[in-house]
Steps between C-alpha positions, in 0.01 A plus 500: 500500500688734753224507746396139478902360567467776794201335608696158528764644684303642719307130521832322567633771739186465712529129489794509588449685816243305642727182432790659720219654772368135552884354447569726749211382745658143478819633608374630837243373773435737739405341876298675782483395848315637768712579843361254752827641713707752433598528132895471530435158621240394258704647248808273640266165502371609141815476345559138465172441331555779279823310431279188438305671278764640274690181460180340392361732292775619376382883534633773703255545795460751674382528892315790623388484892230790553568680826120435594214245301363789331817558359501160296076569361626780407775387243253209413276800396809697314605198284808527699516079656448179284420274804475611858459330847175603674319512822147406468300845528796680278405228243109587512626861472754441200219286320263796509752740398751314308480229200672211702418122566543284775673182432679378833397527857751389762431248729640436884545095585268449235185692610468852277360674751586763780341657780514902640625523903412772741828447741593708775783469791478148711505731841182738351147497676354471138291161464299575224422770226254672726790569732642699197281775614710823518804310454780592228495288202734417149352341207752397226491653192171650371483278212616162747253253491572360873661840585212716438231350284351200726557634788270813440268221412515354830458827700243589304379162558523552907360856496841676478569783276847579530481841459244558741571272775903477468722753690720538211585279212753541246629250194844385594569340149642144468393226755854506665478893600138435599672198699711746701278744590367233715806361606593881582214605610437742316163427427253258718438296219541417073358342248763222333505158317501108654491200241317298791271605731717388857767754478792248420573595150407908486673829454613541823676129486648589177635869557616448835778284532525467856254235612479744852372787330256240324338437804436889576225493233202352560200478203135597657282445158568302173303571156312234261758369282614752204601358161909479422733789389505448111691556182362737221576500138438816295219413279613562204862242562553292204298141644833278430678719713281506788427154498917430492477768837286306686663201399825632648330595865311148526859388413625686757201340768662127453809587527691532874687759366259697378273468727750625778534820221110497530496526872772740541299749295181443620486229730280290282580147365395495180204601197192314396257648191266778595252650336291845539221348658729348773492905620134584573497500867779744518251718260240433713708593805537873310125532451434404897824709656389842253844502372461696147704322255612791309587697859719201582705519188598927578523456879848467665627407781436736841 
């Protein structure tokens, strides 16, 4: 009789557990987002969708901004995020190495699509990407789909290999830094972002507030178009709750105000479904640049 009311305890203690471990999942949602610019200022722009979120959801949430895109695979991988906010190639990485799914993609004046821009100074002799020849050069971060990703594809797709016929190349981070280096001249040319393919709504446009210093950067090449930034669920988030988060951010897309939140953090306008399929060029774009999945994931910034 002893050992079988111990056994109940036992029952109802370990019940009771799990109850207050997934109570206490409700009570927290944990937010990544990748840093497109530096992370104080995404971390600033975060905070009033954060404040969105807890107001309705009624949870405590809590924002973590990764100092690279690695950063925020990596707590997808560690159980450490609930949702995050992904570039494309960091979401083809998190899918192989994490259990997430892709509900949102964001979308620019309606069109969910983006392009990669090789830009150097508006004074430089550079015309095209075979004047990059033994020139100095910045991708983005190693995991940024227009930063680094597509625009190995389209040296590779020229003849180029960066390593090989580059003078130097290093990864300068977030598309504002790689921005600057131009600007600076620090390097001869970067990788970076546009959302249209004519140079009036890009990095340089949005990072650079003087419209003088606009006109010092000039884009040589632009990629096929690249599928949205997205948002990520962990796979295993209760379905009611993830349907009631991507209720909130296509909320958030009607709405003036939101969408103003929207473009502060990202400069997008708004979210549409997405699916994983939506993603397979940006695979395919690993397979043709060489770029090891698994490398990607443990390599940092230079």
């Amino acid at each position: 009789m002893a050992q079988k009311s111990l056994l109940v305890l036992l029952i109802l203690a370990f019940g009771l557990f799990a109850c207050g471990k997934s109570q206490s999942q409700r009570k927290v949602l944990r937010v990544g987002f990748i840093p497109a610019e530096n992370v104080q200022q995404v971390a600033r722009n975060a905070q009033p969708i954060v404040e969105i979120l807890e107001k309705k959801l009624q949870l405590e949430v809590q924002a973590f901004v990764a100092t690279d895109y690695t950063g925020v695979v990596e707590a997808l991988r560690a159980g450490k995020l609930d949702i995050a906010f992904l570039s494309p190639a960091s979401y083809v990485l998190a899918k192989n190495e994490a259990d997430v799914r892709v509900v949102l993609k964001t979308h620019r004046k309606g069109l969910a699509h983006y392009y990669a821009a090789i830009i150097t100074h508006a004074d430089s002799e550079i015309r095209s990407l075979e004047d990059l020849r033994d020139r100095t050069f910045a991708f983005g971060d190693p995991l940024s789909t227009s930063g680094h990703v597509f625009p190995r594809k389209m040296f590779k797709e020229q003849g180029l290999d960066p390593t090989r016929d580059f003078k130097n190349i290093l990864y300068a981070g977030g598309h504002d830094a790689a921005v600057l280096a131009v600007l600076n001249r620090k390097v001869d040319a970067a990788a970076t972002f546009a959302n249209f393919p004519d140079g009036k709504d890009a990095a340089w446009t949005q990072y650079l507030k003087d419209p003088e210093e606009q006109k010092k950067i000039r884009a040589i090449a632009y990629s096929e178009p690249i599928p949205a930034d997205n948002l990520v669920v962990n796979g295993d988030m209760d379905e009611a709750l993830a349907e009631k988060i991507q209720q909130i951010f296509l909320d958030l897309s009607e709405d003036p105000k939101g969408r103003k939140m929207l473009r502060d953090l990202y400069q997008i306008d708004g979210f549409v479904p997405a699916n994983d399929r939506d993603y397979d060029s940006v695979r395919e774009a690993f397979k043709i640049t060489g770029i090891n999945l698994k490398e990607a994931l443990s390599k940092k910034r230079k």
